[in-house]
C-alpha positions in Angstrom: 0.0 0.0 0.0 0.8 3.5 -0.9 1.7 6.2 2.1 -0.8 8.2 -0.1 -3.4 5.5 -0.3 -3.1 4.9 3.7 -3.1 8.7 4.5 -6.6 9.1 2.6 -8.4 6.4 4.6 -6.7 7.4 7.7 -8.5 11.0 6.7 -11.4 9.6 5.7 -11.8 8.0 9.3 -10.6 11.0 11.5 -13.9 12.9 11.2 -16.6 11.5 14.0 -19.6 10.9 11.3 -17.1 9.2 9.0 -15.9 6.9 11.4 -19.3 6.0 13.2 -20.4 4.7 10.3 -17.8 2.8 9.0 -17.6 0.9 12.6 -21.9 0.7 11.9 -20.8 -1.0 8.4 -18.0 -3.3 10.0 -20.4 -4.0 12.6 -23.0 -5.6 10.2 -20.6 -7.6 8.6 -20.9 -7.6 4.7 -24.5 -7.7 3.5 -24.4 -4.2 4.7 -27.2 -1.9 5.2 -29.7 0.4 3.2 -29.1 4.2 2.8 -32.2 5.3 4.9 -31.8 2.8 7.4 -28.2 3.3 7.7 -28.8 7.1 8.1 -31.4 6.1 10.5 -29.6 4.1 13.1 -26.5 6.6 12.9 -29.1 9.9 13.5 -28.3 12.1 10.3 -30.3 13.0 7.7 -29.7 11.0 4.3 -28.0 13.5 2.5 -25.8 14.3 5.3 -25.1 10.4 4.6 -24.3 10.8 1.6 -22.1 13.7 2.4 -20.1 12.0 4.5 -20.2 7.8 2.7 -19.2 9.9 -0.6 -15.9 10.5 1.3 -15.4 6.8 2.9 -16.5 5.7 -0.8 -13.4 7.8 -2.3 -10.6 6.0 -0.1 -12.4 2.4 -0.8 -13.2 1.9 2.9 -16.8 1.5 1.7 -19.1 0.4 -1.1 -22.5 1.3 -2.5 -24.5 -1.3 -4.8 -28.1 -0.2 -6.1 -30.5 -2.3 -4.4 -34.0 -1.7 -6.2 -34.5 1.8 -5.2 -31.8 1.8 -2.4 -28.3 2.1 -2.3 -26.8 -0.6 0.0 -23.5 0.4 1.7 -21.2 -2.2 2.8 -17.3 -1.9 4.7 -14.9 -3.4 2.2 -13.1 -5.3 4.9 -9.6 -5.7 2.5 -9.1 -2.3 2.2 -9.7 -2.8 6.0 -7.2 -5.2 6.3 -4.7 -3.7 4.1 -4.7 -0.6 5.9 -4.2 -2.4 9.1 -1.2 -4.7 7.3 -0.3 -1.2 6.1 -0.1 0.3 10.2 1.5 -3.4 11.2 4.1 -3.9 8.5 7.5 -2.2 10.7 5.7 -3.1 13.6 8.8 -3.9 16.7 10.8 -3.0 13.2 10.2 -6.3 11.6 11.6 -8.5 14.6 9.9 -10.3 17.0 7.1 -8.7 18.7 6.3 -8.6 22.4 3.3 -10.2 23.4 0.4 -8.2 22.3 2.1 -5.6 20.5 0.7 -6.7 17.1 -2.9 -8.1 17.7 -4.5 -10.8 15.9 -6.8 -9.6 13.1 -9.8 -12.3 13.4 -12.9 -12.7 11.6 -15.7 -12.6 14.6 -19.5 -12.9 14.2 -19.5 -13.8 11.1 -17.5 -11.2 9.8 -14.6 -11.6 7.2 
């Protein structure tokens, strides 16, 4: 991954909307959720939604798919996990690490 590529999610998750609803996507694992109901369980308005999903979209931490007449938005849990290689990869400067230093990613509740 790209120090460019890394600082645009990084950005696109250090605003409190932003990052609320990615951990809202991540938390529902991939089949996502609807627009309005997505925008509903955070407490915003849809196009303050789309606002702020338009952003997470751009640095590929999230996808939209046209359901009917919805958009669904899902995390994309390998730009997820490259990110996270991304913050790992000199972690204790590629020796060993001390226990719990460099935490096991693990799929959980279904979740990739």
């Amino acid at each position: 991954m790209e120090i460019t590529a890394a600082l645009e999610r990084l950005s696109a998750l250090a605003q409190e909307t932003r990052l609320t609803i990615f951990r809202k996507l991540v938390e529902q694992g991939p089949t996502g959720l609807p627009a309005g109901e997505l925008a509903e369980r955070i407490g915003i308005s849809p196009s303050n939604l789309s606002f702020h999903v338009a952003t997470l979209e751009r640095a590929g931490l999230v996808a939209g798919t046209k359901s009917g007449r919805s958009i669904l938005y899902a995390a994309s849990y390998p730009a997820m996990a490259e990110l996270l290689a991304y913050l790992y990869d000199n972690c204790c400067q590629g020796g060993a690490c001390s226990p719990g230093a460099k935490p096991a990613i693990r799929a959980t509740k279904g979740k990739p």
